[in-house]
C-alpha positions as CSV (number, residue, x, y, z in Angstrom):
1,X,108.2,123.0,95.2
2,X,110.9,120.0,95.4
3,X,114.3,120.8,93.6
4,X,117.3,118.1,93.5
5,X,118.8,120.2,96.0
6,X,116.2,120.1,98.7
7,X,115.2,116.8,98.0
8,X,118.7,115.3,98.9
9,X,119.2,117.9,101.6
10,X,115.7,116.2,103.0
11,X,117.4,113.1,102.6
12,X,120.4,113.5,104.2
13,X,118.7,115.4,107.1
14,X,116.6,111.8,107.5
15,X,119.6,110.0,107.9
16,X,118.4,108.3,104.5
17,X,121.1,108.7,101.8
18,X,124.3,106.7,102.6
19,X,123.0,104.4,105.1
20,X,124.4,101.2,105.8
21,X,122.9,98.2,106.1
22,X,124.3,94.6,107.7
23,X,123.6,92.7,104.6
24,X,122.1,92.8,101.0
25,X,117.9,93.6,101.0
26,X,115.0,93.7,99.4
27,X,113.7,97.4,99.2
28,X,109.9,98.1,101.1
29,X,109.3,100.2,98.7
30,X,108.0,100.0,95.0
31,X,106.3,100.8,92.4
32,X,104.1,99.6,89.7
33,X,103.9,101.3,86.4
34,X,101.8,100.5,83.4
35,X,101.8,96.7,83.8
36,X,105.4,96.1,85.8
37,X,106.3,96.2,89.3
38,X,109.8,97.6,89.9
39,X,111.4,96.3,93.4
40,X,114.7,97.7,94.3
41,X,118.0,94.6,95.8
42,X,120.0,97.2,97.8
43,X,123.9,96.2,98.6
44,X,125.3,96.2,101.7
45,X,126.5,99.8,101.7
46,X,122.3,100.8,100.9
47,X,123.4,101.2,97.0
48,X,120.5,100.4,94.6
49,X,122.4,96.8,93.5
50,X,119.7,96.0,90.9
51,X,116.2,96.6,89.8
52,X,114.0,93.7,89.4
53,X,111.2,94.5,87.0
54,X,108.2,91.9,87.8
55,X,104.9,91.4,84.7
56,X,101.9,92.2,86.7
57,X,99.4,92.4,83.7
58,X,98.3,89.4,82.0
59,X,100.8,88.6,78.7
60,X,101.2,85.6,76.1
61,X,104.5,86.3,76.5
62,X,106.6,83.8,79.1
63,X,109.0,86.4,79.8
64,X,107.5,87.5,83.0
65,X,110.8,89.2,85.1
66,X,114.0,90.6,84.2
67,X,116.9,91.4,86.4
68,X,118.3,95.5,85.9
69,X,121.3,96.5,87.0
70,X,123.6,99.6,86.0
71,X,127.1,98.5,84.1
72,X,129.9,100.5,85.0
73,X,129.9,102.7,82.0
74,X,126.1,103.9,83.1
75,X,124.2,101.9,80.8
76,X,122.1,98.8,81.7
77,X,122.2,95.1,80.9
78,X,119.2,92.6,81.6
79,X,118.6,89.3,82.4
80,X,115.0,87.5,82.5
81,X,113.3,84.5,83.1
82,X,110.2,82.8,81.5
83,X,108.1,81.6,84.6
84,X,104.0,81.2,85.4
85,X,105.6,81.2,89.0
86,X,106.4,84.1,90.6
87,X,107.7,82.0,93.6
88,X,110.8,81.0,91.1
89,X,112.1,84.4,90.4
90,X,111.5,85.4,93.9
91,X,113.5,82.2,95.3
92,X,116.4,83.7,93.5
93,X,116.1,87.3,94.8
94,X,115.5,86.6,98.1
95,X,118.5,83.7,98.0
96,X,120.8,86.4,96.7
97,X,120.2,89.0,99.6
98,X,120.9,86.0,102.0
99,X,117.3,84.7,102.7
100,X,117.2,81.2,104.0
101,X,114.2,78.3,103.2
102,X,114.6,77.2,106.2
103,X,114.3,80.4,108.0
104,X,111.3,81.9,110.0
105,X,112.4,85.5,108.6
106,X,111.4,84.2,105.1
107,X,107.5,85.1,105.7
108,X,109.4,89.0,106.5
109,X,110.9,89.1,102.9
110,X,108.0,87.1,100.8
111,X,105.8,90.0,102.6
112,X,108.1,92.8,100.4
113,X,107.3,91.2,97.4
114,X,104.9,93.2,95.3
115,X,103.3,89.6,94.0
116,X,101.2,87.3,96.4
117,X,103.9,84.4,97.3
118,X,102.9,81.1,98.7
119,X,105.2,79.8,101.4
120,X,105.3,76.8,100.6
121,X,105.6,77.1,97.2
122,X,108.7,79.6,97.7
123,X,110.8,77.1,99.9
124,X,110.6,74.5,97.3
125,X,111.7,76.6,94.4
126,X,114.6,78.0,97.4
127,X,116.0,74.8,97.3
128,X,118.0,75.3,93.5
129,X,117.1,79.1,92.9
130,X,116.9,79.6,89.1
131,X,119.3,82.1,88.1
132,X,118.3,84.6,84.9
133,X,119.4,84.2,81.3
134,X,120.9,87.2,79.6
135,X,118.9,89.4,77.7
136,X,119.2,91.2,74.8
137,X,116.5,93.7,72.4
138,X,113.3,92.1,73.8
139,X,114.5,88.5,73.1
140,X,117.3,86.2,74.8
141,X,120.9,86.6,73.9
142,X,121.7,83.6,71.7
143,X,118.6,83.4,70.9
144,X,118.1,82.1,66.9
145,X,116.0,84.9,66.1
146,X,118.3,87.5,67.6
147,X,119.4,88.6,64.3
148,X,116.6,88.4,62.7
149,X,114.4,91.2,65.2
150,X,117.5,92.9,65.7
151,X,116.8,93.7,62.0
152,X,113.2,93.6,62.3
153,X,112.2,94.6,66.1
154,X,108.6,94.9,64.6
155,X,108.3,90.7,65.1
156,X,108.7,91.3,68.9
157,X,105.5,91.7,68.8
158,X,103.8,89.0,67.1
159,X,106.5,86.5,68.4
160,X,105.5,87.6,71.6
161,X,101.7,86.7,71.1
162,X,102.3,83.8,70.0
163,X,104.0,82.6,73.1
164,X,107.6,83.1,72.0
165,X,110.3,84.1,74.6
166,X,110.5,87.5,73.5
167,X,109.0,91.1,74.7
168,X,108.0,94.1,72.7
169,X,107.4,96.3,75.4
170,X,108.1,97.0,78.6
171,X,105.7,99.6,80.8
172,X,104.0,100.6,77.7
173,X,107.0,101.6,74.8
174,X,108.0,99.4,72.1
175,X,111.6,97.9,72.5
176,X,114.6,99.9,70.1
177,X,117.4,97.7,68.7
178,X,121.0,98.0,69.9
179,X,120.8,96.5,73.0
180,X,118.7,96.4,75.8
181,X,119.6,100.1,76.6
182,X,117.5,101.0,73.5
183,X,114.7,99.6,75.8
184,X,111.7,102.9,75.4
185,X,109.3,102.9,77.9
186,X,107.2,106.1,77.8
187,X,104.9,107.7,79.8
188,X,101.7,107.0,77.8
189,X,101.1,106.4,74.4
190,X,100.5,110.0,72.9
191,X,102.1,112.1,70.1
192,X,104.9,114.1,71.0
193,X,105.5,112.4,74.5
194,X,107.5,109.2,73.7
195,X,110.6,110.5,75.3
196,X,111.4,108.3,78.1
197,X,113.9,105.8,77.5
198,X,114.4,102.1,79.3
199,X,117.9,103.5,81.1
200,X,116.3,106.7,81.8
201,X,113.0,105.3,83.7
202,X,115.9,102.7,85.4
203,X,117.8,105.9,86.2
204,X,114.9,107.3,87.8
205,X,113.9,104.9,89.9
206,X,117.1,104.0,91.3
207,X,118.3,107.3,92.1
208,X,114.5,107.5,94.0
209,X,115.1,104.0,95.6
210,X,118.3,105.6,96.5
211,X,117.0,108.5,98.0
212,X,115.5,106.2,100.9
213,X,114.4,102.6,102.1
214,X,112.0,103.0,104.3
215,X,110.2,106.9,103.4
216,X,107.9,106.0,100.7
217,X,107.0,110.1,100.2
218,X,110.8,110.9,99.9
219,X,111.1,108.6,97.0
220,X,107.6,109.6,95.2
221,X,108.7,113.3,95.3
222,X,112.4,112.4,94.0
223,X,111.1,110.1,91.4
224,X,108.3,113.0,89.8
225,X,111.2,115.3,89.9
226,X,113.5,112.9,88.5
227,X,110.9,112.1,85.8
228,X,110.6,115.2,84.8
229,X,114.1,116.3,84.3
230,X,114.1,112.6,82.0
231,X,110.6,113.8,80.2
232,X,111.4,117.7,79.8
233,X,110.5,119.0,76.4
234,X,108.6,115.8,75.8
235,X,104.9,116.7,77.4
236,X,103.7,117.6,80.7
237,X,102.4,115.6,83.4
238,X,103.5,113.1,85.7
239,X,104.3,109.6,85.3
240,X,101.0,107.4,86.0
241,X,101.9,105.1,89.1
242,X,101.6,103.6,92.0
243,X,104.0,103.4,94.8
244,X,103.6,100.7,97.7
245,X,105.4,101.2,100.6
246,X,106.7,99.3,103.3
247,X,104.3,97.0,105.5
248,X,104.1,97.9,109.2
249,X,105.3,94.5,111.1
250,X,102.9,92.3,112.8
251,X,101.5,93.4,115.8
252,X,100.5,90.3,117.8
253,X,98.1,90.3,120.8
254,X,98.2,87.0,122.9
255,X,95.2,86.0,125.2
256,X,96.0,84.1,128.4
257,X,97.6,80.3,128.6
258,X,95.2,77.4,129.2
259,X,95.8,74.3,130.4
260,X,95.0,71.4,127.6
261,X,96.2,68.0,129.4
262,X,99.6,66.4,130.2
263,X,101.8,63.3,129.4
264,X,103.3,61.0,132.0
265,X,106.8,60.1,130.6
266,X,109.1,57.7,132.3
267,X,110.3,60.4,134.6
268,X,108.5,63.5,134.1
269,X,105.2,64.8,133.1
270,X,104.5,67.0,130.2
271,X,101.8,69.6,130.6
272,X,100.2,71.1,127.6
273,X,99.3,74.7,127.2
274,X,97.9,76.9,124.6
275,X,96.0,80.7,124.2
276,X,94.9,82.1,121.2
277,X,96.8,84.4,119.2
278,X,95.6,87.3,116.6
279,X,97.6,89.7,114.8
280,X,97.2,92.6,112.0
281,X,99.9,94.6,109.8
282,X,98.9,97.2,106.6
283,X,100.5,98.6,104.0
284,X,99.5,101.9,101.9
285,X,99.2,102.3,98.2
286,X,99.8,106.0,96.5
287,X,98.4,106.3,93.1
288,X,100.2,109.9,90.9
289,X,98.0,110.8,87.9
290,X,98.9,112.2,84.9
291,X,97.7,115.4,86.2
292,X,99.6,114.9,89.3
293,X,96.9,114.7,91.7
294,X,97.6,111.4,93.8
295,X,94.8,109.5,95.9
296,X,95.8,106.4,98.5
297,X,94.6,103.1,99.5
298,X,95.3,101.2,102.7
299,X,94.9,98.0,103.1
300,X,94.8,95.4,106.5
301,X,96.0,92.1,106.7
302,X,95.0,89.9,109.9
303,X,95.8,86.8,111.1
304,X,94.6,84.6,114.0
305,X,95.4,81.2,115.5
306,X,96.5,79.6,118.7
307,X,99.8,78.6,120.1
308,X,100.6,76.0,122.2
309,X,103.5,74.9,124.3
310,X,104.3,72.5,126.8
311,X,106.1,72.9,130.4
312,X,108.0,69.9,131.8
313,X,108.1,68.7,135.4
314,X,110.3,66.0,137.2
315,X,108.3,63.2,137.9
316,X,109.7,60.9,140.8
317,X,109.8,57.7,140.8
318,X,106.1,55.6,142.6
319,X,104.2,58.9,141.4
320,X,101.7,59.7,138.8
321,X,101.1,62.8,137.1
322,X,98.3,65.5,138.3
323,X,97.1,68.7,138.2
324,X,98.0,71.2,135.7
325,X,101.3,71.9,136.0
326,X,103.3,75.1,135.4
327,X,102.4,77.6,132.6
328,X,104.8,78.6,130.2
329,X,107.0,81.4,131.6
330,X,105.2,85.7,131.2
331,X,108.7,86.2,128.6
332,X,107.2,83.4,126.3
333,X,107.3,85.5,122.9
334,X,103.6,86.0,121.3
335,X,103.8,85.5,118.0
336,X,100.9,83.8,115.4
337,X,103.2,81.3,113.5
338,X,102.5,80.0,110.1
339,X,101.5,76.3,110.8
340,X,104.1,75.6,107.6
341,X,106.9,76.6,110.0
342,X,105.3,75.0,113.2
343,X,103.6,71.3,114.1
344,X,102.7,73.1,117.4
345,X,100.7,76.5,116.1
346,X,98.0,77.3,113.5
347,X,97.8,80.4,112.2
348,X,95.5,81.8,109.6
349,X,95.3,84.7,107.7
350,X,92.7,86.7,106.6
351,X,94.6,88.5,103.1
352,X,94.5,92.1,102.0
353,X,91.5,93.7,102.2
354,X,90.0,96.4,101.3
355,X,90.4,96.0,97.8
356,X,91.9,99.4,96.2
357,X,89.8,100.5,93.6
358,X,91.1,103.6,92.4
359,X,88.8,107.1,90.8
360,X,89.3,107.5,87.1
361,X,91.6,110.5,88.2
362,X,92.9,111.5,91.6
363,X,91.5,113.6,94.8
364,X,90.1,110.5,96.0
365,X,90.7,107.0,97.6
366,X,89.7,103.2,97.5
């Protein structure tokens, strides 16, 4: 049995709590809970900076991310933006913990993003990142109707389905007025258990993203106990999710270089080279029930390609060009590069697979 004590003892004995990092990240850990993905930005001392809550479920609604993050007298202001993209709020994200479009190590952060990004798609929005508009009780601050569902929040919800910039709910729990601290989101949607606020749920989750960056079951147990301290005398049970932690790194295998041709230049000759290339990484779903079973899902991504390179040699003057030259030298990193980043290399991948399908209740996998 976890207490707050052991947990953080746990914690510390990791090496986990306090941690510092070179620069603002993106967290490889998250979770998604009843229809929203929550993805921690860490600062550069390893503090939870923000909370960026992504729409994973299908909605009218445009409003498909907001951007959380704790005010200094503990409660919590939001901002959103109204996207079909997820590559735009992304852009900003990953532009604000000093990702690059024009860097390789942008395929590393679009991979800790708990939406499919494409590549390509992502650099272009990285160009202007789109930063979020404040937001207020389920609708934009400034917003004409502001007033009017401050007075009425039961409009949020037909405004929302008909398209309006607005949101009723968030997880599951219909949106309080006040502010957006009056934000509910509750467990499920049962009598007697609608005791879990938007700043408490936020409050849980980053004092669980806190608790680590890289041990997914450290921040599971911290978040159930957490939970429950938010949820006591409200119903039993855990909180229904699914954590996704971090995806191992690409582990490339290289076969063995082949000569392709050369080029005689003016006064060398350009020999061409190229092996093929394959590669796999994974990454592990947990799903917690409401009984508090859990049941897992792993999933494999591979790629495959070839990569080429060319070695140069002098050619002197009255010669031609033979032979096969020189291969590339044994330190010549193997690596499957996205063809988006290289004219030289092709690399494709294969996508997630298997697909998690997940038992009605836990003690079981997909």
């Amino acid at each position: 049995m976890f207490t707050k004590n052991n947990i953080i003892t746990a914690a510390l004995s990791l090496g986990l709590v306090g941690q510092v990092c070179e620069a603002q990240s993106l967290g490889a850990i998250s979770f998604e809970i009843e229809g929203w993905a929550y993805v921690p930005v860490y600062s550069v001392d390893a503090d939870v900076e923000a909370i960026v809550a992504l729409r994973v479920a299908a909605s009218a609604s445009p409003i498909n991310a907001l951007w959380c993050k704790q005010i200094p007298d503990g409660s919590w202001a939001a901002k959103a933006w109204e996207s079909s993209f997820p590559e735009e709020v992304a852009s900003y994200v990953i532009d604000y913990v000093g990702g690059s479009a024009d860097d390789e190590s942008l395929d590393e952060l679009a991979y800790l993003w708990p939406i499919d990004l494409d590549i390509a798609v992502l650099v272009g929005f990285m160009q202007s990142p789109i930063s979020p508009v404040p937001f207020g009780d389920g609708i934009y601050i400034g917003d004409d109707m502001e007033p009017i569902v401050y007075s009425l929040p039961q409009l949020l919800e037909p405004l929302s389905q008909t398209g309006y910039p607005a949101i009723s709910n968030i997880s599951g729990s219909p949106i309080n007025t006040g502010s957006f601290s009056g934000v509910g989101i509750d467990p499920e949607p049962e009598p007697g258990d609608p005791c879990v606020t938007a700043p408490d749920l936020l409050g849980v989750l980053k004092t669980a993203f806190s608790a680590s960056m890289t041990d997914g079951d450290l921040v599971d147990q911290v978040f159930g106990y957490e939970y429950g301290l938010a949820n006591e005398g409200c119903g039993g049970g855990c909180r229904d999710r699914i954590r996704r932690t971090a995806i191992t790194p690409w582990a490339d295998t290289c076969g063995t270089w082949e000569p392709t041709g050369f080029e005689q230049r003016a006064t060398e000759c350009v020999y061409s080279w190229e092996r093929s290339v394959s590669g796999t990484r994974s990454q592990t779903f947990t799903r917690t029930y409401r009984d508090c079973s859990t049941a897992t899902c792993t999933q494999t991504n591979t790629r495959s390609g070839t990569q080429r390179r060319n070695t140069i040699a002098i050619r002197p003057i009255g010669t031609e060009c033979s032979g096969v030259g020189t291969p590339p030298p044994a330190g010549t990193a193997c690596k499957c590069r996205n063809s988006f980043w290289s004219d030289a290399d092709t690399c494709t991948e294969t996508g997630w697979a298997p697909p998690c399908v997940w038992p009605t209740t836990g003690g079981g996998g997909g």
